[in-house]
C-alpha positions in Angstrom: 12.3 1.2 -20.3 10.2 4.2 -20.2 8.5 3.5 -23.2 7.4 0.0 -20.9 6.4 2.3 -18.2 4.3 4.4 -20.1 2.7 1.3 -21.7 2.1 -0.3 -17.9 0.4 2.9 -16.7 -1.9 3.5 -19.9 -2.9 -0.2 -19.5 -3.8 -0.1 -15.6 -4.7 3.6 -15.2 -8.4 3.6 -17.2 -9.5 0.5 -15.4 -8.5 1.6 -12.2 -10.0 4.7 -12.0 -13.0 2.8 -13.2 -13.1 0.7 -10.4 -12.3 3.2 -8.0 -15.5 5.1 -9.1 -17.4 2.1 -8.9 -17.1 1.2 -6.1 -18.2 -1.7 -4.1 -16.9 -5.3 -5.1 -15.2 -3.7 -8.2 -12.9 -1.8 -5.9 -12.3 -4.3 -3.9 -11.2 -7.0 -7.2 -9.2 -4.0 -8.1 -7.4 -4.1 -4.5 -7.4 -7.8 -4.5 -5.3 -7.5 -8.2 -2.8 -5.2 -6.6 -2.5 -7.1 -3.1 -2.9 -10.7 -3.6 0.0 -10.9 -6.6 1.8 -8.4 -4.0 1.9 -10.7 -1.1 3.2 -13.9 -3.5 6.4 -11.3 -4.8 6.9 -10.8 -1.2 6.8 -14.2 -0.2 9.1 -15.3 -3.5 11.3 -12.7 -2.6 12.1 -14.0 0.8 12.3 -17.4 -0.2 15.4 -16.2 -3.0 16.7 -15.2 0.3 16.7 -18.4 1.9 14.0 -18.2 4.1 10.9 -20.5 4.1 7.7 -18.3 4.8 4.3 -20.3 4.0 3.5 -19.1 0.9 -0.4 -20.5 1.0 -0.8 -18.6 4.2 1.0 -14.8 3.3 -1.7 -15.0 0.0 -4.3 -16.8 1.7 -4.3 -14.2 5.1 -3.8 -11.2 2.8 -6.8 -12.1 1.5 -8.6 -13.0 4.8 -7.6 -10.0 6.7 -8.2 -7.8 3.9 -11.8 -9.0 3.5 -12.4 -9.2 7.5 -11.4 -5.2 7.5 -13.8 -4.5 5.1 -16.7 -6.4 5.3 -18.2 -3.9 7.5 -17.9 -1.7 4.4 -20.0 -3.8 2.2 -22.5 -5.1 4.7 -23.7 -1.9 7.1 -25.1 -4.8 9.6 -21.7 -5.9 10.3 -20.2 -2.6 11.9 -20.8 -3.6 15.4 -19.1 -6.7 15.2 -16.0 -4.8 12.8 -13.2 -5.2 16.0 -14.6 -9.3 16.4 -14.5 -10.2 12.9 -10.7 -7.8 12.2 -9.3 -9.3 15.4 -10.6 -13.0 15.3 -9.0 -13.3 11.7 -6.1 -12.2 12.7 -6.0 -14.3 15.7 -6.6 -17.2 13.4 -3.9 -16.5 11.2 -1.5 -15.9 14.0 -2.2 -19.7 15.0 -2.1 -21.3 11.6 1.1 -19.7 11.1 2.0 -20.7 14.1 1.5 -24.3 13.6 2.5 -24.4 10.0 5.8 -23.4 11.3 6.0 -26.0 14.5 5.7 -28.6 11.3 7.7 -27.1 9.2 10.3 -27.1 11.9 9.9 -30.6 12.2 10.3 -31.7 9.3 13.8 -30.3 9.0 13.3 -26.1 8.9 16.4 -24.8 10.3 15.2 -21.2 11.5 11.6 -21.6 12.0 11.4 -19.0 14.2 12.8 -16.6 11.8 10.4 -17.9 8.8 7.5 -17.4 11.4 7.8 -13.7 11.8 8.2 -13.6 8.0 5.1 -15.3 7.5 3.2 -13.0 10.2 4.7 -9.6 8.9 3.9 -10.1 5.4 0.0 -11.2 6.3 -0.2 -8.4 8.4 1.9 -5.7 6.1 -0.5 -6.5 3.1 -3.9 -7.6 4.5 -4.2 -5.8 7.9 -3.0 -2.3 6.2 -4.5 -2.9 2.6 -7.9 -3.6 4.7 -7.8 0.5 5.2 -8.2 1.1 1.4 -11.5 -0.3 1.6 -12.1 1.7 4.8 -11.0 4.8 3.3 -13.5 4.6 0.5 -16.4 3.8 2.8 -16.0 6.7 4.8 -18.9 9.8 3.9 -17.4 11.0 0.9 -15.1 8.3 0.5 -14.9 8.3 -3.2 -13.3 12.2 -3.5 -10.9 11.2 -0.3 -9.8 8.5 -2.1 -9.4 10.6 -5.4 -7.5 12.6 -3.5 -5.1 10.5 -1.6 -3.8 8.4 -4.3 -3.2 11.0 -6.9 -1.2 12.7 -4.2 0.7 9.8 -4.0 1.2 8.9 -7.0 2.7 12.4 -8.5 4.5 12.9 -4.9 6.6 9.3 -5.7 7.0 11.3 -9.9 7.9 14.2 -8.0 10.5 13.0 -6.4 12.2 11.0 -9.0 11.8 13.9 -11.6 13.3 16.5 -8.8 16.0 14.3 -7.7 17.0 13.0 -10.9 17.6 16.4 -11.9 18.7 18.2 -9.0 19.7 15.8 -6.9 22.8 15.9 -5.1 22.4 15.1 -0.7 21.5 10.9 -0.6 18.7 10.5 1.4 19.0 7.2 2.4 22.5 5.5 0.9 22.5 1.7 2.3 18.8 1.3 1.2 18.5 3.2 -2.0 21.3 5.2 -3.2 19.7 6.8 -6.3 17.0 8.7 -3.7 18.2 12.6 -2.5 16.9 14.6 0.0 16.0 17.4 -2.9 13.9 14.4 -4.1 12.4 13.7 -1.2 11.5 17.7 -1.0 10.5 18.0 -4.3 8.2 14.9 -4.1 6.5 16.9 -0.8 6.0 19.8 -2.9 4.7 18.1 -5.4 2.3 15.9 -2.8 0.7 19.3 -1.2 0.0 20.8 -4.8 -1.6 17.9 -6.5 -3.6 16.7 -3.2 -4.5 20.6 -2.9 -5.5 20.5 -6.4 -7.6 17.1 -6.4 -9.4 18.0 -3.3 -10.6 21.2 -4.6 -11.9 19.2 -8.1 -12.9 16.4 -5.4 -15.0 19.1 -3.4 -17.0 20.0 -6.6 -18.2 16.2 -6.5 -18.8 16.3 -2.5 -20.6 19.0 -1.7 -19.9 22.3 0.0 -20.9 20.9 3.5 -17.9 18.2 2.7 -14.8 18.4 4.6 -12.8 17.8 1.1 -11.2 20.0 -0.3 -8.1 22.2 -1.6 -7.1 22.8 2.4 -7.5 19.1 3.5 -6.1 18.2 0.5 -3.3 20.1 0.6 -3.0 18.7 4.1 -3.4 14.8 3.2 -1.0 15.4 0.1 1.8 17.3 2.8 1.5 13.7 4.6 1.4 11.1 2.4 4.6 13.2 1.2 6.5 12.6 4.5 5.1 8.4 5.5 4.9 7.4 2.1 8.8 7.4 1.6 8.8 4.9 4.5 6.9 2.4 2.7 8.8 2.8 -0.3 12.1 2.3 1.9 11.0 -0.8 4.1 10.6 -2.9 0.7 14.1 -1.6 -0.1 15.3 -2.6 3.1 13.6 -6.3 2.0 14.8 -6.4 -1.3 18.5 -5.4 0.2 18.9 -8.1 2.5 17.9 -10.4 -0.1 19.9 -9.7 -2.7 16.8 -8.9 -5.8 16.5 -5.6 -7.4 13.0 -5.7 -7.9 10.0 -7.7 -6.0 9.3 -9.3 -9.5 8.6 -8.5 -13.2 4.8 -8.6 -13.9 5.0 -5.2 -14.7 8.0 -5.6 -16.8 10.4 -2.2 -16.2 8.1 -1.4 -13.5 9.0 -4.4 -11.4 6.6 -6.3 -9.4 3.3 -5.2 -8.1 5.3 -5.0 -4.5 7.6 -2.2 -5.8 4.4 -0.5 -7.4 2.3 -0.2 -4.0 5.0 0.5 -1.6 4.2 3.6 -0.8 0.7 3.2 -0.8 0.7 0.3 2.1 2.0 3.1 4.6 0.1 6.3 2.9 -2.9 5.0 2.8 -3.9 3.6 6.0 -2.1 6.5 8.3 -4.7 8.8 5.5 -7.8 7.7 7.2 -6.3 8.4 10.8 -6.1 11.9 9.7 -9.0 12.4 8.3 -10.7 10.6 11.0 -9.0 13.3 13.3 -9.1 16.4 12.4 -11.9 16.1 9.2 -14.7 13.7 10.3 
């Protein structure tokens, strides 16, 4: 299994970055290949469980909303109408789901209502909040910011599984996900603050002195992706629980589905550019 995992990450890591670095449409395709098989898991996932979400609609508005939050990004001449073309989507979406479920509910659904706010939350989880990705690497000096956040993510989620599978002895959370320990969850804050401390300062070398980045915000940024990003890690848990499935999927073999690999980034990242558009813009 670990021998999968390392083969997943050397795989996806190099092409990534790329991307990230890049910029422009090639982030965005790399956002889409995380997000768009993420939204089809989720709505799998709740179908094993017996609902009936629309499918078509959870991939198709992940897409939508994603785009309509960041086509301001790619297209300057847009900003003004950001809030009309972000809101109008998502009214849109809100009344196709609303009629696909009337239908569906017609032709036999017996908890349409239920299926309904299934179909709205996972549109809204995945497009609405993966919209803020985009966002965050539009922002003046987007590229270190987002070279900061996500590596502080990503060693805060290995520093709490390496700390807690070691030292681990308080559950943090034993209904949703038994194996994770409060000395986890400390460890992975620790490790957060040091690696986004440490990737803002190599970020700030790229930015500029007169940028806000650097091993201060960073440290700051990788202290809270620490704390939310748990949350997003727990709330597919939380999914996967009430359903019944240990993992979202298997795309990524022992890493599970592309769900289980972004769930703390879907809460991280957007509450990321709130801060920075706080207290470092």
């Amino acid at each position: 299994m670990l021998r999968q995992r390392l083969i997943v990450t050397l795989l996806l890591l190099p092409p990534g970055i790329a991307c990230i670095f890049l910029g422009g449409g090639w982030y965005f395709g790399l956002l889409l290949f995380f997000f768009l098989p993420a939204a089809y898991e989720y709505a799998q996932m709740m179908r094993r469980g017996g609902h009936r979400p629309a499918l078509p609609l959870i991939v198709g508005g992940t897409f939508l909303l994603a785009s309509a939050q960041a086509a301001p990004a790619f297209w300057p001449a847009l900003q003004p109408l950001a809030g009309t073309l972000s809101g109008g989507m998502l009214t849109l979406l809100l009344v196709a789901a609303t009629t696909w479920h009337l239908v569906d509910f017609e032709r036999g659904a017996p908890a349409s209502g239920t299926d309904w706010a299934i179909t709205v939350a996972g549109m809204a989880y995945l497009g609405w909040m993966g919209g803020y990705f985009t966002l965050v690497r539009a922002l003046p000096d987007g590229l270190s910011w987002t070279m900061t956040i996500l590596p502080a993510i990503w060693f805060s989620d290995s520093g709490a599984y390496t700390v807690g599978s070691r030292l681990g002895k308080h559950r943090l959370s034993p209904r949703l996900s038994p194996k994770k320990t409060w000395e986890g969850y400390i460890g992975g804050i620790v490790w957060g603050v040091a690696f986004g401390a440490l990737f803002g300062a190599l970020s700030s070398f790229r930015a500029g002195p007169e940028s806000a980045v650097g091993f201060r915000s960073g440290a700051i940024v990788g202290l809270f992706v620490s704390l939310v990003g748990t949350l997003g890690d727990l709330g597919i848990s939380m999914l996967k629980r009430q359903v019944g499935v240990k993992d979202s999927g298997n795309l990524l073999g022992a890493h599970g589905g592309l769900l289980d690999r972004i769930d703390s980034w879907i809460v991280a990242m957007p509450l990321s550019y709130f801060v920075i558009l706080l207290f470092f813009q």
